[in-house]
C-alpha positions as a Markdown table, in Angstrom:
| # | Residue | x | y | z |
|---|---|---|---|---|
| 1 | Unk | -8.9 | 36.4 | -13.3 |
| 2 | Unk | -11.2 | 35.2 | -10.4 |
| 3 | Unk | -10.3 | 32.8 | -7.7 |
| 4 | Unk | -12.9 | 30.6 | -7.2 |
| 5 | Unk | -13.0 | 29.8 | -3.3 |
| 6 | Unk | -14.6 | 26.7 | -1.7 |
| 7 | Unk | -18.1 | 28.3 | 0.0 |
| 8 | Unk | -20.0 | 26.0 | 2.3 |
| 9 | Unk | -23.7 | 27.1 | 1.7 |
| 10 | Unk | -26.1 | 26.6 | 4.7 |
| 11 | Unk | -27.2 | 23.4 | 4.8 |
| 12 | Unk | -24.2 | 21.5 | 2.9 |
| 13 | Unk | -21.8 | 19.2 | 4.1 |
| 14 | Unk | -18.3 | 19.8 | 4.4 |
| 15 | Unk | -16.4 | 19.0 | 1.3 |
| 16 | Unk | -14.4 | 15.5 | 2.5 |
| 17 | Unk | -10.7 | 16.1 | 2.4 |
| 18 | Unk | -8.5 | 15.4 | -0.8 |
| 19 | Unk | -6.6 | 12.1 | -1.4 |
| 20 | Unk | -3.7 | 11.8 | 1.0 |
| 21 | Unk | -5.0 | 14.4 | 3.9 |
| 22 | Unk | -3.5 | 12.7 | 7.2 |
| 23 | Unk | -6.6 | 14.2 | 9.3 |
| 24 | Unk | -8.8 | 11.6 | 11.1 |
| 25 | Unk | -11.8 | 11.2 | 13.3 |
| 26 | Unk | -9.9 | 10.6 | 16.2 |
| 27 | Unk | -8.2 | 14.2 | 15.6 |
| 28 | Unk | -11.0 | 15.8 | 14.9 |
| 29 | Unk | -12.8 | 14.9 | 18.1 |
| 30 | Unk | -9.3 | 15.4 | 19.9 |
| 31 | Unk | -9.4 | 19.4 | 19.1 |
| 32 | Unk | -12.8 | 19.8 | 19.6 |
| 33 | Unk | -12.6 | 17.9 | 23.1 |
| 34 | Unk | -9.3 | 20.6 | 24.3 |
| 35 | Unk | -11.5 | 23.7 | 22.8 |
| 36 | Unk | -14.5 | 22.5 | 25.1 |
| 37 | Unk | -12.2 | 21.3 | 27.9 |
| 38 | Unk | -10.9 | 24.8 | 27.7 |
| 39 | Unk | -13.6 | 26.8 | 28.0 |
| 40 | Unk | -15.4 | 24.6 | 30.8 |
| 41 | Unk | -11.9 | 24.2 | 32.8 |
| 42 | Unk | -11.8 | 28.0 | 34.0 |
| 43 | Unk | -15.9 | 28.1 | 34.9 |
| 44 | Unk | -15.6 | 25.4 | 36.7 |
| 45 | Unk | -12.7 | 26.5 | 38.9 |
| 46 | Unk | -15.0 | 29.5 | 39.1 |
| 47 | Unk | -18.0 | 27.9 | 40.2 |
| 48 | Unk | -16.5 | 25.7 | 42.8 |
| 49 | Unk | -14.3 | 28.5 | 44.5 |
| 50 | Unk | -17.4 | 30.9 | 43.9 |
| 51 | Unk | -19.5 | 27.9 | 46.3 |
| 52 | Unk | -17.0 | 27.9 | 48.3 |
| 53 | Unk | -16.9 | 31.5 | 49.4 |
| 54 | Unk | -20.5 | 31.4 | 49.3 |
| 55 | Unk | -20.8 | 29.1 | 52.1 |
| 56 | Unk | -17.8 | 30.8 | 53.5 |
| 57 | Unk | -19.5 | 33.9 | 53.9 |
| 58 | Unk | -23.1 | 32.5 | 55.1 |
| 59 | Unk | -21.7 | 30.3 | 57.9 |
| 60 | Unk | -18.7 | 32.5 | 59.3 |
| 61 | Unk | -19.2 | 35.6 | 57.8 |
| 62 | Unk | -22.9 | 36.0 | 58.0 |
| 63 | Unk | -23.5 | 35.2 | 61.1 |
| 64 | Unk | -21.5 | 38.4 | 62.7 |
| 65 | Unk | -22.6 | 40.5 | 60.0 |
| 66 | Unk | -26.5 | 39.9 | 59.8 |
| 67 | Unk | -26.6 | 38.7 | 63.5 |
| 68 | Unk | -28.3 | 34.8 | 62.9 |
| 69 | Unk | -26.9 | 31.6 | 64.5 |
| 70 | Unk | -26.5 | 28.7 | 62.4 |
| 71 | Unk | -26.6 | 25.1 | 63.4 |
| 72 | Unk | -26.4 | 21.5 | 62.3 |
| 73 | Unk | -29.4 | 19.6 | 63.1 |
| 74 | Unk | -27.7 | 16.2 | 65.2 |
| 75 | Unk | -30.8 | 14.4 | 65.8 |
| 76 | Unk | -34.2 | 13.3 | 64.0 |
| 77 | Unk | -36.2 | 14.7 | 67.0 |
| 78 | Unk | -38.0 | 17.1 | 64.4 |
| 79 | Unk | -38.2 | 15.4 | 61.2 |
| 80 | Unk | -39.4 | 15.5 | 59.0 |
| 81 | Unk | -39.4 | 19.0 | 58.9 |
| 82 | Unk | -35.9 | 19.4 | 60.0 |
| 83 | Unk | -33.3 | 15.7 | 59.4 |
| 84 | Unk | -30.4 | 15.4 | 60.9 |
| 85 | Unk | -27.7 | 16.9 | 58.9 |
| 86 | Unk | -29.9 | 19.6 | 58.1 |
| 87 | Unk | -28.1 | 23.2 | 58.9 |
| 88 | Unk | -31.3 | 25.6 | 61.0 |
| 89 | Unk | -31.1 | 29.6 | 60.6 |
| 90 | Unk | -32.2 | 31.0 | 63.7 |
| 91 | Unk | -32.9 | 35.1 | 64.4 |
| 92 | Unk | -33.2 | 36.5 | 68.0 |
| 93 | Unk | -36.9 | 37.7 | 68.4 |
| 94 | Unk | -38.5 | 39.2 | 71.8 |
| 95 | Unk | -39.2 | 37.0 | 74.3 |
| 96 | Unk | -42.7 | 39.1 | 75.0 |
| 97 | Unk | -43.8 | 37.6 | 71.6 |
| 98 | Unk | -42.6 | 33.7 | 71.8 |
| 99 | Unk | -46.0 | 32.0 | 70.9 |
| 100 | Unk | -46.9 | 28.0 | 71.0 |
| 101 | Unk | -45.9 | 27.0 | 67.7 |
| 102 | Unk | -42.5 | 28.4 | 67.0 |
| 103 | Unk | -39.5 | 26.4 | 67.0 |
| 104 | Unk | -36.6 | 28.1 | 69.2 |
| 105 | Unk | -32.9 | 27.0 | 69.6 |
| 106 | Unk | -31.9 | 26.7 | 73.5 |
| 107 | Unk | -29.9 | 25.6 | 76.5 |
| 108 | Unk | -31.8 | 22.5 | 78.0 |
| 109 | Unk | -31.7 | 22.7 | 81.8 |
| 110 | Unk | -30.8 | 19.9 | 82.7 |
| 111 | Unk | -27.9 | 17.2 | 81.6 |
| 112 | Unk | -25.1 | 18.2 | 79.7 |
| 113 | Unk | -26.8 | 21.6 | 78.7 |
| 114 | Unk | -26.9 | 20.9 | 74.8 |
| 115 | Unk | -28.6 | 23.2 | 72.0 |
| 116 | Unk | -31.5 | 22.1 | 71.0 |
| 117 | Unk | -34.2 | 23.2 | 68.5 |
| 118 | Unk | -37.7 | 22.3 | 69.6 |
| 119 | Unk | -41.0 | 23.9 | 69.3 |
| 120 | Unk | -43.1 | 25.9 | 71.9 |
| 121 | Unk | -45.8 | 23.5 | 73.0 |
| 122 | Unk | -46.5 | 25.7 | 76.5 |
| 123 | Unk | -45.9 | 29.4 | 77.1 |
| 124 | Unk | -46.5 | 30.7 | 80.5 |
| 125 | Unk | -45.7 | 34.7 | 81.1 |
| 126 | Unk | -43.5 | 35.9 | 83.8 |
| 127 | Unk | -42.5 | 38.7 | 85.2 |
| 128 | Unk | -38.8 | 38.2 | 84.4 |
| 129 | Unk | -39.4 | 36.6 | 81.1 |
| 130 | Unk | -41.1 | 33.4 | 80.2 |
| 131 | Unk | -41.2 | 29.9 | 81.0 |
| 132 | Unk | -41.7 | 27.6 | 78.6 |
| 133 | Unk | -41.7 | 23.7 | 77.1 |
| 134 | Unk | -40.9 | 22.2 | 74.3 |
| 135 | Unk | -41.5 | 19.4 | 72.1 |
| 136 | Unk | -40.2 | 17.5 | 69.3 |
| 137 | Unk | -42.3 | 17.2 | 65.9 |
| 138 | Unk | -41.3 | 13.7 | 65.9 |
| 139 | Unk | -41.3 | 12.4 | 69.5 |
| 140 | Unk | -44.1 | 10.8 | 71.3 |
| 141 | Unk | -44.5 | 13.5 | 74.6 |
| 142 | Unk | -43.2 | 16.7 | 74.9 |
| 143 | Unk | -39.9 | 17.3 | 76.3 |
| 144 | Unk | -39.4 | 15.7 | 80.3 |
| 145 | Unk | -38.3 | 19.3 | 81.1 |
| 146 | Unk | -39.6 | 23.2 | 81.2 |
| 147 | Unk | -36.9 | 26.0 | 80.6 |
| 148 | Unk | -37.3 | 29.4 | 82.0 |
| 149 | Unk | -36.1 | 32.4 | 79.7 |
| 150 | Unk | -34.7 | 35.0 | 81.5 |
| 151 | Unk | -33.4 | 37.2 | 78.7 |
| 152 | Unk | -35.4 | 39.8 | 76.5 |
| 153 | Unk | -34.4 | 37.6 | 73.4 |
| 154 | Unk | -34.7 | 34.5 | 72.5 |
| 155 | Unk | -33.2 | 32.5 | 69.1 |
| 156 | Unk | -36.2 | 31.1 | 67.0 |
| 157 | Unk | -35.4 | 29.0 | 63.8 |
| 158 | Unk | -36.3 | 31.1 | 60.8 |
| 159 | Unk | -34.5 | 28.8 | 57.6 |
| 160 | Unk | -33.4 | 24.9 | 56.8 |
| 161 | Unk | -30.9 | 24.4 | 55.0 |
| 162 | Unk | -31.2 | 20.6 | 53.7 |
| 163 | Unk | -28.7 | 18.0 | 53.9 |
| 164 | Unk | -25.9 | 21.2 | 54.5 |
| 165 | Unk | -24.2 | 19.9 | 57.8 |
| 166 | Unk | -23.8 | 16.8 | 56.3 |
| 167 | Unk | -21.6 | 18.1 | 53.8 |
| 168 | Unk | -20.3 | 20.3 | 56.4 |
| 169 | Unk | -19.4 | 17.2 | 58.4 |
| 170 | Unk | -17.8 | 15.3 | 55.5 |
| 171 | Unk | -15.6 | 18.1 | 54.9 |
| 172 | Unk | -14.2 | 18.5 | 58.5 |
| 173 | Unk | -13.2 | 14.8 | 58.0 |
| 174 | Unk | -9.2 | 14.4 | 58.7 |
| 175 | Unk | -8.3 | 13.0 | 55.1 |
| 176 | Unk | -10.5 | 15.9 | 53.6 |
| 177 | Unk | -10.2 | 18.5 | 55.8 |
| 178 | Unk | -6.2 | 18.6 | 55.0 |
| 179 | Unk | -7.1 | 18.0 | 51.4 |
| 180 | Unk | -9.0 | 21.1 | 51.0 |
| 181 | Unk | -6.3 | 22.9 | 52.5 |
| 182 | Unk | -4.1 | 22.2 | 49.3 |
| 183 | Unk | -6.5 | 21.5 | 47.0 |
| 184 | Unk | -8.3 | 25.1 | 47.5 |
| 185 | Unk | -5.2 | 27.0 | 46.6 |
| 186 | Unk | -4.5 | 24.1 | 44.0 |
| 187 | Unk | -7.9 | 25.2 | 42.3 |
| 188 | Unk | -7.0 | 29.2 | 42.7 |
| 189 | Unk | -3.6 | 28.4 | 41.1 |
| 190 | Unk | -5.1 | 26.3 | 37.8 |
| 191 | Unk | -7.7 | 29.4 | 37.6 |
| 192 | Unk | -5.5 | 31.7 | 37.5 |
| 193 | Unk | -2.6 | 29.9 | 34.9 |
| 194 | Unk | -5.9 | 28.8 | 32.8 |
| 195 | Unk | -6.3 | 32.5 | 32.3 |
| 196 | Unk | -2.5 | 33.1 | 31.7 |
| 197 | Unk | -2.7 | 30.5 | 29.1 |
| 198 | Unk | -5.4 | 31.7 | 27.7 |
| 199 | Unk | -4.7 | 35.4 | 27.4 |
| 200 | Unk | -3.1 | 35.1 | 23.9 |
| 201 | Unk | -5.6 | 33.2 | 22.3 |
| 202 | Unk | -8.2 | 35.3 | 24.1 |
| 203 | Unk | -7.0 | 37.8 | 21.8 |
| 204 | Unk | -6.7 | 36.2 | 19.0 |
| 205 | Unk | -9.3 | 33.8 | 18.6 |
| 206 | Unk | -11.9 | 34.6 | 20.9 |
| 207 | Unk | -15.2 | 36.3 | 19.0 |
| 208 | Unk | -15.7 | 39.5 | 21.5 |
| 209 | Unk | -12.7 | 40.3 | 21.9 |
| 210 | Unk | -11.0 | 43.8 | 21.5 |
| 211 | Unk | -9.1 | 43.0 | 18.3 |
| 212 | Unk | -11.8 | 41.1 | 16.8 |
| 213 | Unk | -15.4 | 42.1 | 18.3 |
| 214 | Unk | -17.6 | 41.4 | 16.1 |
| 215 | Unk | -16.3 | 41.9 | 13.4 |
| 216 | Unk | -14.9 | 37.9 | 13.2 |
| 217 | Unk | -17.1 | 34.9 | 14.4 |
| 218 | Unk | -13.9 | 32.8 | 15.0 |
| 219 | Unk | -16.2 | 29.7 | 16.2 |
| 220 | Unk | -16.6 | 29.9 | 12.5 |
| 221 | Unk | -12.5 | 29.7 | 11.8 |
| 222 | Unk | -12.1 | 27.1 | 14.3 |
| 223 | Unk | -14.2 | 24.6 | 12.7 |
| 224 | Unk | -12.6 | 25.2 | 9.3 |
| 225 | Unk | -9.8 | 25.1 | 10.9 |
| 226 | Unk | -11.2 | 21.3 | 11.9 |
| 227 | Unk | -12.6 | 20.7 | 8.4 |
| 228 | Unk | -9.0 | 21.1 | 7.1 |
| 229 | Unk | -7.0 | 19.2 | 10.1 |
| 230 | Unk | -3.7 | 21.2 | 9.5 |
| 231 | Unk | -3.2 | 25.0 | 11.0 |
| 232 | Unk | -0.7 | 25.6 | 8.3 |
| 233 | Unk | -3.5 | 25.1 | 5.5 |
| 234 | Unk | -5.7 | 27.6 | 7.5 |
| 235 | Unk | -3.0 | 30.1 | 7.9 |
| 236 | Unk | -2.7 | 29.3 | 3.8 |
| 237 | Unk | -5.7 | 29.8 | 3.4 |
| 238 | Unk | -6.2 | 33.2 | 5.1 |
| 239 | Unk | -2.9 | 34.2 | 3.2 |
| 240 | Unk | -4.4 | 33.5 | 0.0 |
| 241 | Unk | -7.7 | 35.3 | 1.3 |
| 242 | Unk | -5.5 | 38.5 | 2.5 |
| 243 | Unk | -3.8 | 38.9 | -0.7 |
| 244 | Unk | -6.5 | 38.7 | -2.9 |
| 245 | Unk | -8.9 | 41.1 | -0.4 |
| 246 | Unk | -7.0 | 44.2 | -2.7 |
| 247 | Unk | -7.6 | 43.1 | -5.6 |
| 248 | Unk | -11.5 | 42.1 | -5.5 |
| 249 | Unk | -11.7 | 46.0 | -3.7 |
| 250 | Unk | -9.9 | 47.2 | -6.2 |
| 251 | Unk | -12.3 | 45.5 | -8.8 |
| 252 | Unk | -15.1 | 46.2 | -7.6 |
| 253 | Unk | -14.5 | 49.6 | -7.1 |
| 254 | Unk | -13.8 | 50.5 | -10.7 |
| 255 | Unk | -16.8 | 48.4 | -11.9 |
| 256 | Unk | -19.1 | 50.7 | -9.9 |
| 257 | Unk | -17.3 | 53.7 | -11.5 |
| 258 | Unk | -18.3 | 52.4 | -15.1 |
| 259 | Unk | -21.7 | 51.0 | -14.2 |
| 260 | Unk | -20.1 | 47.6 | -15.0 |
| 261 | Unk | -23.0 | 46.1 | -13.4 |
| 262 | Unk | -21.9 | 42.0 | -14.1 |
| 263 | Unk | -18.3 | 42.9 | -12.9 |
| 264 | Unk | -19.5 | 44.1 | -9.7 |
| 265 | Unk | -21.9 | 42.0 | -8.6 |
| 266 | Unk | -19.3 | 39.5 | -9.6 |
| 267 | Unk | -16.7 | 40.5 | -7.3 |
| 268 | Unk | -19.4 | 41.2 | -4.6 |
| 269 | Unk | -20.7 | 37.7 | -4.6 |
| 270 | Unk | -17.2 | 36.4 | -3.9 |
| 271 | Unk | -16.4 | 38.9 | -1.4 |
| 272 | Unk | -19.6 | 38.2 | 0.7 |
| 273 | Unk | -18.9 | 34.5 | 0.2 |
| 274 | Unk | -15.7 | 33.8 | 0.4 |
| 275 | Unk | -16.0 | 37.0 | 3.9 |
| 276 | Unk | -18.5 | 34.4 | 5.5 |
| 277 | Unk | -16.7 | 31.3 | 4.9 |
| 278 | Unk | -13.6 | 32.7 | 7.7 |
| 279 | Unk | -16.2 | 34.2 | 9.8 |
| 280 | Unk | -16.2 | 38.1 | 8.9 |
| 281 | Unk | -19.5 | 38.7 | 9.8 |
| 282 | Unk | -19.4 | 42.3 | 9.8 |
| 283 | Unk | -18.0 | 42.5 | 6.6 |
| 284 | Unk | -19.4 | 39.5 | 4.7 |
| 285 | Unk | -23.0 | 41.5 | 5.8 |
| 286 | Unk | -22.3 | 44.4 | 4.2 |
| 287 | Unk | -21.2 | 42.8 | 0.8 |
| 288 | Unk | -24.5 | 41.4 | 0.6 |
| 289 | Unk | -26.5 | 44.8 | 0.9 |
| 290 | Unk | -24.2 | 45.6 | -2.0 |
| 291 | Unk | -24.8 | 42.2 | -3.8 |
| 292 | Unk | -28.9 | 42.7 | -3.2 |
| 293 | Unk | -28.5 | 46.1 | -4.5 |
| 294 | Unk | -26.9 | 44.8 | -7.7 |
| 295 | Unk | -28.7 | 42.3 | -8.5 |
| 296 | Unk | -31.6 | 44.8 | -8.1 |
| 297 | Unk | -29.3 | 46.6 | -11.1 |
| 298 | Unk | -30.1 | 50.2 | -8.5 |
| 299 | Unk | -26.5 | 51.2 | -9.0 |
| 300 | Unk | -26.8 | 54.4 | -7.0 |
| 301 | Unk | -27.6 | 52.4 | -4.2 |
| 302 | Unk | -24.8 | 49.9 | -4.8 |
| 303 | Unk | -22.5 | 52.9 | -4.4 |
| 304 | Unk | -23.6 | 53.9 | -1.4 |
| 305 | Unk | -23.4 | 50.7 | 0.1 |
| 306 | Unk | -19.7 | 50.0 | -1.4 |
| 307 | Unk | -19.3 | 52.8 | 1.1 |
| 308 | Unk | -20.2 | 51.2 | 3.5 |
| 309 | Unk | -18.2 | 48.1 | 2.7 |
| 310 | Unk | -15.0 | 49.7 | 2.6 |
| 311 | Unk | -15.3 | 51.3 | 6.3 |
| 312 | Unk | -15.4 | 47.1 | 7.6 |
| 313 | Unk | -12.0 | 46.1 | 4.9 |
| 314 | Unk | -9.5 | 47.4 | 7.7 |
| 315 | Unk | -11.1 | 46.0 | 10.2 |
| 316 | Unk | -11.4 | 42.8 | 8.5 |
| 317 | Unk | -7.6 | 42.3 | 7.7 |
| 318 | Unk | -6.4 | 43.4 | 11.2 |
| 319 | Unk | -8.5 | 40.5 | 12.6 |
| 320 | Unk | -7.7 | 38.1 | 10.3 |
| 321 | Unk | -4.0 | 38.9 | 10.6 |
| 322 | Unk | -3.9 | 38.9 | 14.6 |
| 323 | Unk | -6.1 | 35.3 | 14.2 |
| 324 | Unk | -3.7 | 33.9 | 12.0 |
| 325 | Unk | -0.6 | 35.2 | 14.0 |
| 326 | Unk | -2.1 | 33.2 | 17.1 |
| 327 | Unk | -1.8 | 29.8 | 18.3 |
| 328 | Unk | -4.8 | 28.0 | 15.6 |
């Protein structure tokens, strides 16, 4: 006797529920919006601690590593190349090679002694360095002041980094600042309990994984598994599917030994069907190389690809069996 299963061909709709099925829209949606909350949940704990180190490492880490000097730009004295809030990357070059032009980051000499980052508008060589003056892009007159370098190196401004010291700034706030201090451990803690959680179904579920690989598209399961809106009918289903797996081998192999040609190709329709309706890709592939080479009635062929059938069967029930003993 064959079991005629329910085969969604590409391009169909799903076949509506029967008469008294409890499943709704509103359920339906409901599992499909936990599956996608669950697989964004851990990259995005992932991407905002991986930012966070990031700009951990350029602005406190780099700096004594690489040997640059950052700094947040305070004023709009050189916009609009550099804003206020805007984070310069300075290197130290040789003072022997400042030009007119470049825009270094120094010790005014005169008031409160401030950083500033101003371009070279004047260069005049010394013999213990340079003296030079500075201007603004954005002010009027150059700077009321000249500055004489002493040292072999001076800090010129390489890279801006838009809008970064604002951030920078808003984060050093009081009520943030002691926000972040729980809620960076707070993301590190749901990161790490979103991959406790999801260790079981990892291996259950998950297409890629060791028990599966590739040999079960379970993307494929779990919308059946939505087109039926019960996991005990899928787990019946699979069952059913698991029990009759022997027999349609069993079949199909005896038919080839008596060039039953109509048995076979029989049985190896409904294995290759009924294979890629739960998502055994591996296996549902290799029943249709058998069921092309029957229809093409090259029985010779059709053996040698049986062959090749019966090498994916294990493989098949293991990862049906570990799906179905998971959380569907």
């Amino acid at each position: 006797m064959t079991a005629v299963l329910p085969v969604r061909r590409p391009g169909a709709a799903s076949a509506l529920p029967p008469a008294g099925d409890n499943r709704s829209a509103a359920a339906h949606w409901a599992g499909l919006t936990r599956r996608i909350l669950g697989r964004l949940t851990p990259w995005l704990v992932r991407g905002i601690l991986g930012l966070a180190l990031v700009a951990f490492a350029g602005l406190a880490v780099g700096p004594h590593v690489f040997g640059y000097r950052t700094m947040t730009m305070l004023t709009g004295s050189m916009a609009p190349g550099i804003n206020p809030g805007d984070v310069t990357v300075a290197v130290q070059e040789s003072t022997s090679a400042l030009a007119v032009g470049q825009i270094i980051s120094y010790q005014i000499p005169v008031d409160d002694h401030r950083v500033v980052s101003h371009r070279v508008v004047k260069v005049t060589r010394t013999a213990g360095g340079a003296v030079v003056q500075t201007k603004g892009d954005h002010n009027a007159s150059a700077d009321p002041w000249t500055a004489v370098i002493t040292e072999s190196q001076v800090w010129t401004v390489r890279a801006v980094v838009p809008h970064l010291g604002t951030v920078i700034r808003t984060l050093r706030g009081p009520g943030l600042h002691i926000a972040f201090l729980y809620v960076g451990p707070a993301l590190l803690s749901v990161l790490l309990l979103s991959e406790i959680w999801r260790s079981p179904k990892s291996r259950t579920r998950d297409a890629g994984t060791d028990q599966t690989g590739s040999v079960l598209d379970t993307a494929v399961l779990n919308d059946l598994a939505d087109d039926l809106g019960d996991a005990g009918r899928l787990r019946t289903f699979l069952d059913l599917w698991t029990s009759m797996l022997t027999e349609r081998v069993a079949t199909l192999r005896d038919a080839l030994a008596v060039d039953d040609q109509a048995t076979a190709l029989d049985r190896a329709l409904s294995l290759r069907s009924s294979s890629a309706m739960i998502g055994l890709t591996s296996l549902a592939a290799a029943a249709a190389v058998l069921e092309q080479h029957l229809q093409d009635g090259d029985l010779a062929a059709a053996r040698g690809a049986f062959a090749a059938v019966e090498t994916t069967i294990e493989p098949a029930r293991q990862a049906v069996a570990a799906y179905a003993a998971g959380p569907v």
